[in-house]
Chimera marker file (.cmm) of the C-alpha trace (Angstrom):
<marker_set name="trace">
<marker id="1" x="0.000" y="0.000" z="0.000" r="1" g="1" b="0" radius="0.5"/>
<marker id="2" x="1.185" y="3.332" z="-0.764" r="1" g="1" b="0" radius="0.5"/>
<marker id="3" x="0.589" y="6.265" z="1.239" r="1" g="1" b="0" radius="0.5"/>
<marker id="4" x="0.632" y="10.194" z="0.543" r="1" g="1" b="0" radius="0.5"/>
<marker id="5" x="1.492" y="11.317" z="3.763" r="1" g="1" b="0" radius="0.5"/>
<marker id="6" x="5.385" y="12.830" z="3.260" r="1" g="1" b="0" radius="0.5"/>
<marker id="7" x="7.612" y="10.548" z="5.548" r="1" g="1" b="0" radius="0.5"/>
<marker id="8" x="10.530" y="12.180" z="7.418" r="1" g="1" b="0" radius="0.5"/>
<marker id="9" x="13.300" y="10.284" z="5.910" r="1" g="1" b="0" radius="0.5"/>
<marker id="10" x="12.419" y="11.435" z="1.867" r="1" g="1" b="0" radius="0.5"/>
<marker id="11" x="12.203" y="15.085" z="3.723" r="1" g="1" b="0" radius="0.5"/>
<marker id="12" x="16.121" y="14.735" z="4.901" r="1" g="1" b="0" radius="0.5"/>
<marker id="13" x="16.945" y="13.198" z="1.813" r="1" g="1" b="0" radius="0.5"/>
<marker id="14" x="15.487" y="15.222" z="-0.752" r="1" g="1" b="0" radius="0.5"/>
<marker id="15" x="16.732" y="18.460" z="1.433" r="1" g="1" b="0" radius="0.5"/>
<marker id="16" x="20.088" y="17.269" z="1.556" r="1" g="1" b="0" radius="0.5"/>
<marker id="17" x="20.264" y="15.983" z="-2.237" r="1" g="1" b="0" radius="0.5"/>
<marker id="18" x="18.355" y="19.543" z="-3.433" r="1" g="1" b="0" radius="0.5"/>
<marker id="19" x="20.759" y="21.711" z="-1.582" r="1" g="1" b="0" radius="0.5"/>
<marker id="20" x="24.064" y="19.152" z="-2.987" r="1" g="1" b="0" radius="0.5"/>
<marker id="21" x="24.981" y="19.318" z="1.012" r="1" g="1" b="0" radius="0.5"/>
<marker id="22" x="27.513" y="16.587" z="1.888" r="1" g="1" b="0" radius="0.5"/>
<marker id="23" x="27.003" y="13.901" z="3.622" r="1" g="1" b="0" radius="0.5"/>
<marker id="24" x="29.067" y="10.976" z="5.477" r="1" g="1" b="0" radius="0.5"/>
<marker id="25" x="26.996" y="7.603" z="5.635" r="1" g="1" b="0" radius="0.5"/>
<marker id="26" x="27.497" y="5.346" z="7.902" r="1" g="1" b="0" radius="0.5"/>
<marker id="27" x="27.008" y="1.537" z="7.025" r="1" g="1" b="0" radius="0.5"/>
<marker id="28" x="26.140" y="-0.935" z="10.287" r="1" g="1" b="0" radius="0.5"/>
<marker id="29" x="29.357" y="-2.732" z="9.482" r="1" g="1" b="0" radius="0.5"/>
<marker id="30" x="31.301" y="0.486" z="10.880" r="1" g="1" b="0" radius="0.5"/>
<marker id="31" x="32.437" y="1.433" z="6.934" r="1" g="1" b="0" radius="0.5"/>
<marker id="32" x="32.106" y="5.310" z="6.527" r="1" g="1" b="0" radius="0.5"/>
<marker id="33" x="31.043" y="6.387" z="3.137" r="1" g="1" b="0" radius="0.5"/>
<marker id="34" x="31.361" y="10.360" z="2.320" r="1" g="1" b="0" radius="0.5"/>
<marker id="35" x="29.787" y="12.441" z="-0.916" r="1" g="1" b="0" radius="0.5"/>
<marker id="36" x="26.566" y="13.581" z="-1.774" r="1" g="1" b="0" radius="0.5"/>
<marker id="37" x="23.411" y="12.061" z="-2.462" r="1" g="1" b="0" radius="0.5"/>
<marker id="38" x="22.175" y="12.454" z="-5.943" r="1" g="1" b="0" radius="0.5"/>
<marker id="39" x="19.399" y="9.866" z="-6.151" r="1" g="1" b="0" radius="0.5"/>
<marker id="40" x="16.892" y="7.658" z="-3.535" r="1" g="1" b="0" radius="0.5"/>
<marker id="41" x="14.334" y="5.352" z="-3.831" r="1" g="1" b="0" radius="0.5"/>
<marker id="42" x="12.571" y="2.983" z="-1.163" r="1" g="1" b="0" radius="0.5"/>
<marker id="43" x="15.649" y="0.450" z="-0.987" r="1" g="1" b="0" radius="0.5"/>
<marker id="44" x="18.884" y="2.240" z="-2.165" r="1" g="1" b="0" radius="0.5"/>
<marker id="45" x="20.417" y="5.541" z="-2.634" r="1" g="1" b="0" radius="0.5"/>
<marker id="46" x="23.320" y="6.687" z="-4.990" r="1" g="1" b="0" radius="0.5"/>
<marker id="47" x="26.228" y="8.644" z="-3.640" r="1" g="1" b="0" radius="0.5"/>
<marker id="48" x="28.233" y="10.261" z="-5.820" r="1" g="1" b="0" radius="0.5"/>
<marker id="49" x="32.124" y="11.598" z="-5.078" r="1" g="1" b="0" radius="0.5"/>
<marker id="50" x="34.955" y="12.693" z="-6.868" r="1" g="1" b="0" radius="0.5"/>
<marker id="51" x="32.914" y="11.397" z="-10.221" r="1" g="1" b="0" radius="0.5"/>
<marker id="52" x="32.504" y="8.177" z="-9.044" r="1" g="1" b="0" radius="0.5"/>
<marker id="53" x="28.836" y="6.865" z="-7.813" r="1" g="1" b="0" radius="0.5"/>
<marker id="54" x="27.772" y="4.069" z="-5.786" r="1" g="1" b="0" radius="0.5"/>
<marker id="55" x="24.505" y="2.661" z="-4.897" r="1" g="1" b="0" radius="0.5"/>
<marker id="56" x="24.207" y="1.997" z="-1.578" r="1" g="1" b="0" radius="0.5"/>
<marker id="57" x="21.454" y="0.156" z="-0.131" r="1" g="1" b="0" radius="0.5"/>
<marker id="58" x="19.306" y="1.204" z="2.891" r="1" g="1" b="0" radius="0.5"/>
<marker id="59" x="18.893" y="-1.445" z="5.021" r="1" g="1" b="0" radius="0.5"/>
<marker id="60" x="22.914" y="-1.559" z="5.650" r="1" g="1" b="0" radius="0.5"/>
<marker id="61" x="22.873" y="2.265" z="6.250" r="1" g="1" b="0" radius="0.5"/>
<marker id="62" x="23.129" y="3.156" z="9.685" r="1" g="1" b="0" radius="0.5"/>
<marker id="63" x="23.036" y="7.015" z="9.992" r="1" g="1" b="0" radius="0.5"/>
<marker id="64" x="23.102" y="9.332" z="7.448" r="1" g="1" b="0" radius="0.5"/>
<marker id="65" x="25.575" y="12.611" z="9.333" r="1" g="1" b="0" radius="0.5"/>
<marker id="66" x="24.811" y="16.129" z="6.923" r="1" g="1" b="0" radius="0.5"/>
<marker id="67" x="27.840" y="18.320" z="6.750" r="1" g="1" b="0" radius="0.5"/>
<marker id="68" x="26.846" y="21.494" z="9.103" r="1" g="1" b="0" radius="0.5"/>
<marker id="69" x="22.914" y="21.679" z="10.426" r="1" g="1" b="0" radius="0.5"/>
<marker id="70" x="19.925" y="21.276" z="8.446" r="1" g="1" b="0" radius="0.5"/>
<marker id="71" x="17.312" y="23.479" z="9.322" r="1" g="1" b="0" radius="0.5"/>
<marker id="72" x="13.536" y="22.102" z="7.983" r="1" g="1" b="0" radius="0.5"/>
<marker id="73" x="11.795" y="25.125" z="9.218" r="1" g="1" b="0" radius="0.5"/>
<marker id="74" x="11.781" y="29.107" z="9.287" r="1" g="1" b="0" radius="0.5"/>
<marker id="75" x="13.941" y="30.724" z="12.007" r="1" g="1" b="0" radius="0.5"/>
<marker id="76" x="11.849" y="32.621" z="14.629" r="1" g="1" b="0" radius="0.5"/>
<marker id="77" x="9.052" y="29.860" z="13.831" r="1" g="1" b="0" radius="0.5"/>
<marker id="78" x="8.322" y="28.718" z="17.578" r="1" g="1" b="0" radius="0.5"/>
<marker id="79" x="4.504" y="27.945" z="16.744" r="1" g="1" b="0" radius="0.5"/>
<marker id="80" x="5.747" y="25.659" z="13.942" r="1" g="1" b="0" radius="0.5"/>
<marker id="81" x="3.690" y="22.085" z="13.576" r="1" g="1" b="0" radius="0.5"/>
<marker id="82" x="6.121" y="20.045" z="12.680" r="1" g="1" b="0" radius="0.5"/>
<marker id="83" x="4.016" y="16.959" z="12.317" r="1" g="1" b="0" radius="0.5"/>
<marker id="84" x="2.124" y="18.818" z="9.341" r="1" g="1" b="0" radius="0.5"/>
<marker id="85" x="2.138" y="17.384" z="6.247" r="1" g="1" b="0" radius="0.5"/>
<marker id="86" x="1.861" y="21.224" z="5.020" r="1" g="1" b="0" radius="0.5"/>
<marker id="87" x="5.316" y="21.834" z="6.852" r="1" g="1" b="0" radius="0.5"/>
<marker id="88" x="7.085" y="19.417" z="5.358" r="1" g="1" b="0" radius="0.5"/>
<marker id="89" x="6.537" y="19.521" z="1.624" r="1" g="1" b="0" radius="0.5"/>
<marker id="90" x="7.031" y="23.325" z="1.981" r="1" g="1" b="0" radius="0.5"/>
<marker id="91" x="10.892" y="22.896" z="2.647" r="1" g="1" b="0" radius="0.5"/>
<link id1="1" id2="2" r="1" g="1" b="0" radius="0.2"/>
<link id1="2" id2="3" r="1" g="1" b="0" radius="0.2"/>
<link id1="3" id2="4" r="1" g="1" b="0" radius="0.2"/>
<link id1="4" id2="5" r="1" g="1" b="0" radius="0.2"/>
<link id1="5" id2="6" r="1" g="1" b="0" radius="0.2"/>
<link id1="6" id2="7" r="1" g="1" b="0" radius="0.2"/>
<link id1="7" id2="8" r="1" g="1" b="0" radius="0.2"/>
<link id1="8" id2="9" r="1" g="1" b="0" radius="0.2"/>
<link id1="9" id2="10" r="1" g="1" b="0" radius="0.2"/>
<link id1="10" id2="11" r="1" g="1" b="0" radius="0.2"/>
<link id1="11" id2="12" r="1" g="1" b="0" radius="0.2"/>
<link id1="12" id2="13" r="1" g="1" b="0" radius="0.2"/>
<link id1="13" id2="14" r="1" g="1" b="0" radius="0.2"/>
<link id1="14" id2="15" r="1" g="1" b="0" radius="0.2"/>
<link id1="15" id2="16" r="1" g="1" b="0" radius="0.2"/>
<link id1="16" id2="17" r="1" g="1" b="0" radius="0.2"/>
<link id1="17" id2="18" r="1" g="1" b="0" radius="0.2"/>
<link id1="18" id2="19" r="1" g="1" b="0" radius="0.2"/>
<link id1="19" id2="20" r="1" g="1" b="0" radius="0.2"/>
<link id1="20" id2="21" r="1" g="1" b="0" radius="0.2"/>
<link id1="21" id2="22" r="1" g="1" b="0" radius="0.2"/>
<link id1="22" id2="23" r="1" g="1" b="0" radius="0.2"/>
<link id1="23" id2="24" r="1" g="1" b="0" radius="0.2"/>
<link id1="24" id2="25" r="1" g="1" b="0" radius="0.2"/>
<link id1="25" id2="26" r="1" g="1" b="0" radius="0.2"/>
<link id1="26" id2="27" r="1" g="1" b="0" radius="0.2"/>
<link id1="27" id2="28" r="1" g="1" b="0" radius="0.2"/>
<link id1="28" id2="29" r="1" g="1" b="0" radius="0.2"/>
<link id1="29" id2="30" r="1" g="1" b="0" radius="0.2"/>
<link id1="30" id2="31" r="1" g="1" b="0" radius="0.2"/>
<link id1="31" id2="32" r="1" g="1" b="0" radius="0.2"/>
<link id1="32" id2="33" r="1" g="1" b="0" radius="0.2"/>
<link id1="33" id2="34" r="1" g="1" b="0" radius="0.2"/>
<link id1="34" id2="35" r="1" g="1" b="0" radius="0.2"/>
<link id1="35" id2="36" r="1" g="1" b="0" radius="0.2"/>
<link id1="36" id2="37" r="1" g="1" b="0" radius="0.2"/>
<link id1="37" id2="38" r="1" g="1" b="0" radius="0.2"/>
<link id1="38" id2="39" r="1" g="1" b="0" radius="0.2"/>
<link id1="39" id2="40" r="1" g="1" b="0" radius="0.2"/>
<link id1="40" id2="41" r="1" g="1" b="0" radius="0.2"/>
<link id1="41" id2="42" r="1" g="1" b="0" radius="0.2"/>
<link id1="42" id2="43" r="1" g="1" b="0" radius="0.2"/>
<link id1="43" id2="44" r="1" g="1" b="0" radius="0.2"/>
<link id1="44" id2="45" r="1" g="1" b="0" radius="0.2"/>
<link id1="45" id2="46" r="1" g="1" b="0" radius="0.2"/>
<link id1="46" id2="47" r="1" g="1" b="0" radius="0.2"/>
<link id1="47" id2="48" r="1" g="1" b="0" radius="0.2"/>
<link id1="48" id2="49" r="1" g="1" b="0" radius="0.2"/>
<link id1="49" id2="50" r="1" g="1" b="0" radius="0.2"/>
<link id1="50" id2="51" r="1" g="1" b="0" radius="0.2"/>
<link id1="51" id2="52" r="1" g="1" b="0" radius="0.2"/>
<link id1="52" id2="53" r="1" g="1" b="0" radius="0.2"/>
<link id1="53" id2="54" r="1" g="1" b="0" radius="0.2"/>
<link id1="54" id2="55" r="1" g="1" b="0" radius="0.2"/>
<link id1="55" id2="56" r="1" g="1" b="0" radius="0.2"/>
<link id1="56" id2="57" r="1" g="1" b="0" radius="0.2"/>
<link id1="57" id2="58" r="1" g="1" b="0" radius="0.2"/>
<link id1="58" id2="59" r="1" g="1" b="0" radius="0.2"/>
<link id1="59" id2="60" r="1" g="1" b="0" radius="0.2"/>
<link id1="60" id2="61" r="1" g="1" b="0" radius="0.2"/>
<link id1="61" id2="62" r="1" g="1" b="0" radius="0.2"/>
<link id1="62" id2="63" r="1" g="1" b="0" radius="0.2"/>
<link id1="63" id2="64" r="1" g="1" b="0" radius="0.2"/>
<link id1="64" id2="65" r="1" g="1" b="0" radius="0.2"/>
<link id1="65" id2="66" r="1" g="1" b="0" radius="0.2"/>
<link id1="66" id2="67" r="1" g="1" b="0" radius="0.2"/>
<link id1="67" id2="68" r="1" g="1" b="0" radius="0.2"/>
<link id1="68" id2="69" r="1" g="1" b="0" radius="0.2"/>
<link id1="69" id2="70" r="1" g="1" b="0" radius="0.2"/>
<link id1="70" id2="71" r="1" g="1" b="0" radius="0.2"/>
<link id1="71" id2="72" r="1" g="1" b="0" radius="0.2"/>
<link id1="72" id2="73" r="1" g="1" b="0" radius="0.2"/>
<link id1="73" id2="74" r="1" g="1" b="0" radius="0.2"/>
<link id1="74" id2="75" r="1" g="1" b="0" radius="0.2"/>
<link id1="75" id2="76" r="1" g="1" b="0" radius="0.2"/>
<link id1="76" id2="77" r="1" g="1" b="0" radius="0.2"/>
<link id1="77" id2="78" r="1" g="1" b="0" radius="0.2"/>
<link id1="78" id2="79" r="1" g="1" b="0" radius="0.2"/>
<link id1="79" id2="80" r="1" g="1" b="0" radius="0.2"/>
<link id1="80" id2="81" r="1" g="1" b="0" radius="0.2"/>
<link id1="81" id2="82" r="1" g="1" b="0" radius="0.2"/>
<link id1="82" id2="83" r="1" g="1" b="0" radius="0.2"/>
<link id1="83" id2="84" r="1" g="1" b="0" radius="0.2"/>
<link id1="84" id2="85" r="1" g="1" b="0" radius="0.2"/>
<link id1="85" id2="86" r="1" g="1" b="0" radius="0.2"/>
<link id1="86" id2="87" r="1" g="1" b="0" radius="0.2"/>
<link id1="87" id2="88" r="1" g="1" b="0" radius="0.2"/>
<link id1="88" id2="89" r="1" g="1" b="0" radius="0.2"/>
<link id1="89" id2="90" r="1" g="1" b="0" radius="0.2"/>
<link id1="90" id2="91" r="1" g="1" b="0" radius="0.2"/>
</marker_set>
């Protein structure tokens, strides 16, 4: 079943591979991967560094560490919902 509702993971994701910000990926086996994320779907994502890509799949990822803060809101918003669906695809 597919559902509408945006999921917090595509959010980071798509922010991260919009705005070309670096990332290091960490696999569970301890291996640290570094570039930027051009490309997701539901079971993979492609990295891509120094010209060279590689798919990496999801379910061996185990944190995904942005260069510098990501900020999914506007500053000085302290009534922010950030549950909202409307929040979310706004970024």
């Amino acid at each position: 079943m597919s559902s509408d509702k945006t999921n917090l993971q595509d959010v980071f994701l798509n922010h991260v591979r919009k705005n070309k910000v670096p990332v290091t990926v960490f696999l569970v086996n301890g291996i640290k991967l570094q570039g930027m994320i051009v490309s997701f779907d539901n079971f993979c994502l492609q990295l891509r560094r120094d010209g060279q890509s590689q798919l990496v799949y999801k379910h061996a990822i185990s944190t995904v560490m942005p260069l510098g803060s990501i900020q999914f809101y506007s500053p000085g918003d302290e009534n922010a919902d950030y549950e909202t669906d409307a929040d979310l695809t706004d970024l």
